[in-house]
N, C-alpha and C positions, 0 to 999 in steps of 0.2 A: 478616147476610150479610157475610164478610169485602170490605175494600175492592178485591183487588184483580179480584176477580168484578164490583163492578158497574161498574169501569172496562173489562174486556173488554166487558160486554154493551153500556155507551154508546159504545162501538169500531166495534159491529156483530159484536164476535167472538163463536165458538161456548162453551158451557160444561156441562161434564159435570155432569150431578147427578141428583136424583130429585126429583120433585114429589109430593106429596102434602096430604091434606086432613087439618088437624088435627083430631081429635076433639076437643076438646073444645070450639074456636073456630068450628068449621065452613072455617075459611078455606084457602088455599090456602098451602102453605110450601112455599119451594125451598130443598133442601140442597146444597149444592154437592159433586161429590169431590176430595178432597184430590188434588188431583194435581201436580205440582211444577211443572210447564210455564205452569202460572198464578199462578206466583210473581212477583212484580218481581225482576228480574237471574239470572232463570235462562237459562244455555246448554245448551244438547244437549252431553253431552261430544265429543270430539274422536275420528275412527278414526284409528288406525295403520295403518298397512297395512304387514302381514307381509310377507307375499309377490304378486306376479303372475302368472298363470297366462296358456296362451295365449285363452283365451273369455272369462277374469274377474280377480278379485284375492279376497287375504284381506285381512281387518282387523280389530281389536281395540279394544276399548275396554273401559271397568273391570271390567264385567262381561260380556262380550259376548265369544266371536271368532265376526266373521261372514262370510259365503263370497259371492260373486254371483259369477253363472254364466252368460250369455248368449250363445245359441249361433243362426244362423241358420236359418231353415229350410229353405232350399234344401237343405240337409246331409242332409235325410232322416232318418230314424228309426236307422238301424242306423248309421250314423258317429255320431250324436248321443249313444246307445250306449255306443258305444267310446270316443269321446269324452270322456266324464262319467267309466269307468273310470281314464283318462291320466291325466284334470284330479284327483280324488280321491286319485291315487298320488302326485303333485306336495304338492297341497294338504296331505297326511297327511306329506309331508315337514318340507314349510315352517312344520307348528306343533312336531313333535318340533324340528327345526332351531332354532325358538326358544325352546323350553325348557331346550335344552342351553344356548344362548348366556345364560338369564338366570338357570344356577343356577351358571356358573363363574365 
């Protein structure tokens, strides 16, 4: 088991894997998944953020553009609506608008 599994598990921290029973030992094996976040000196990468809308923003990261959208509910269903139509015309601006800017 790599090391830096069994420093999260003496952490207290959680870790992704699968257990199972080896055939041919009987005994119990933990495989861990490779997962990057359980590396030493990994970061989450950084968002950008494209644009702001009036309920959310956009943002970006290497592989990612992602949207949040958070709208009250007092608002009701049928502004919330029409709302999300506004915020989507904005939004669909704001990623054309940066594609222009990062192919000139």
């Amino acid at each position: 088991m790599p090391e830096e599994i069994l420093i999260r598990l003496a952490e207290g921290l959680s870790v992704q894997g699968g257990l199972q029973k080896d055939p041919h030992t009987g005994k119990l094996v933990f495989n861990p998944h490779d997962v990057a976040r359980y590396k030493t000196g990994y970061q989450r990468p950084k968002e950008e953020v494209i644009g702001e809308t009036d309920f959310g923003r956009i943002t970006e990261t290497p592989k990612k553009i992602k949207v949040y959208e958070n709208f009250p509910k007092r608002m009701g269903a049928a502004r919330i609506l029409s709302a999300l139509d506004r915020e989507f015309k904005d939004i669909k601006g704001a990623i054309f608008n940066r594609e222009i800017v990062e192919r000139v």
